[in-house]
PAMI-509219 format. One record per residue (C-alpha): x, y, z. Coordinates in steps of 0.1 Angstrom, whole numbers, plus 5000, padded with zeros to 4 digits. Layout:
N
XYZ
...
END
This chain:
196
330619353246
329619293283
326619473300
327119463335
323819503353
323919783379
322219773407
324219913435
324819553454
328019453436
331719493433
331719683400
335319843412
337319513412
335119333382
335719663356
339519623367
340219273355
337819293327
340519663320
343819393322
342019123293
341219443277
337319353276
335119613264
331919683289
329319893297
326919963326
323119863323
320920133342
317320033323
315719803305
317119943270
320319933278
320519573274
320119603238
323719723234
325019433243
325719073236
326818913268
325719023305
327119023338
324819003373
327719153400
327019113439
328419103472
326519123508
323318983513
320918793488
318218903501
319219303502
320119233464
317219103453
315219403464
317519623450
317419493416
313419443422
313619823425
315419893392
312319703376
315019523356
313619143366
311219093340
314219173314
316918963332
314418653332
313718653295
317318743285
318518493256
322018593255
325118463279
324718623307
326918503341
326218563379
329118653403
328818563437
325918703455
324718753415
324818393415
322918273441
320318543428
319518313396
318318053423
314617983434
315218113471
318018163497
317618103532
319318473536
316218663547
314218403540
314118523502
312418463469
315018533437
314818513404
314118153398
315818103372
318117783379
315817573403
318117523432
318117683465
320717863483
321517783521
323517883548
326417713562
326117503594
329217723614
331517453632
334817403651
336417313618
334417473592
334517853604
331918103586
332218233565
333618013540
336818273529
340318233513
341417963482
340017653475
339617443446
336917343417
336517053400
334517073373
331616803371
330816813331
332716993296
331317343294
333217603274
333117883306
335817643320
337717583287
341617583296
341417593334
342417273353
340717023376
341317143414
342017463398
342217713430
339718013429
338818283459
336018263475
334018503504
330718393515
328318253540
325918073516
326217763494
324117643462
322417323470
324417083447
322116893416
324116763388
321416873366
322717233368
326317153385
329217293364
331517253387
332317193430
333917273458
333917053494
333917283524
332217103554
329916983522
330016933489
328317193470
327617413435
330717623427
329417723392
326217633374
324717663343
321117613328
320317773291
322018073288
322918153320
325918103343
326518153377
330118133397
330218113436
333818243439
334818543424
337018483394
337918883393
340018803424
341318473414
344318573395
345418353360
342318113362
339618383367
341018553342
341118273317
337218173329
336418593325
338118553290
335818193285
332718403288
333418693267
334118433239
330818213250
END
């Protein structure tokens, strides 16, 4: 059963209805106990990394989020929160996954944000993209990249650059796009990480 961490900075509305259509069984975490219910988390966000991180600073959840052993996966703005910093308000994160999220350089071509369907290709085997296609397309909203490393690269994108689509380190898991919004794919990558 998935524990998605509430914090007031994500998208629960949209997440809880796809996770309704696979018929996945969650709950909401509020405090530090609640994680115990569960054997899989989610980390929801959407807005600004920076705003996020002090909310969930100011649920005093950190400390359990950072030593949590079981799957747990970061959507969007919950993604770039497992990374060392963002360049969104100048932020410190969670540090988790030692990579650093920047902002996109805005361009004649290249418009920010980076918004609509593009595609992944996945740079190593990892179950969370078990049955889903190179160049699979995915939908993506935001302003703010993951540096790429292939040391914690699951899997790309190329807009104006290459970078981090997904990545992984341990136990947690972190998508840029939002697979909630990403029709038969995100589905089957929501359905690969309730069977992690």
């Amino acid at each position: 059963m998935i524990g998605i961490v509430y914090y007031g900075a994500g998208n629960i509305f949209s997440l809880t209805s796809a996770l309704d259509r696979l018929g996945i069984k969650y709950g909401m975490i509020h405090n530090e106990a609640d994680f115990e219910q569960y054997d899989r988390y989610i980390i929801p966000g959407v807005g600004h990394a920076g705003a996020a991180m002090d909310k969930l600073t100011n649920t005093g959840l950190v400390p359990a989020i950072k030593a949590l052993k079981k799957p747990t996966l970061g959507i969007c703005v919950g993604m770039q929160l497992l990374t060392e910093y963002s360049e969104e308000g100048d932020s410190d994160l969670l540090d988790i996954i030692p990579v650093k999220t920047l902002r996109f350089a805005d361009s004649a071509e290249y418009k920010v944000p980076h918004t609509g369907w593009n595609r992944v290709h996945p740079d190593k085997e990892n179950p969370l993209f078990k049955n889903i296609p190179d160049g699979a397309h995915f939908y993506f909203v935001h302003s703010y990249y993951i540096e790429y490393n292939p040391l914690y690269s699951l899997g790309v994108t190329d807009y104006s650059l290459k970078f981090s689509a997904s990545i992984h380190k341990d136990n947690f898991y972190g998508v840029q796009f939002h697979p909630e919004k990403s029709g038969t794919f995100g589905e089957q990558l929501l359905t690969n990480f309730a069977n992690l």
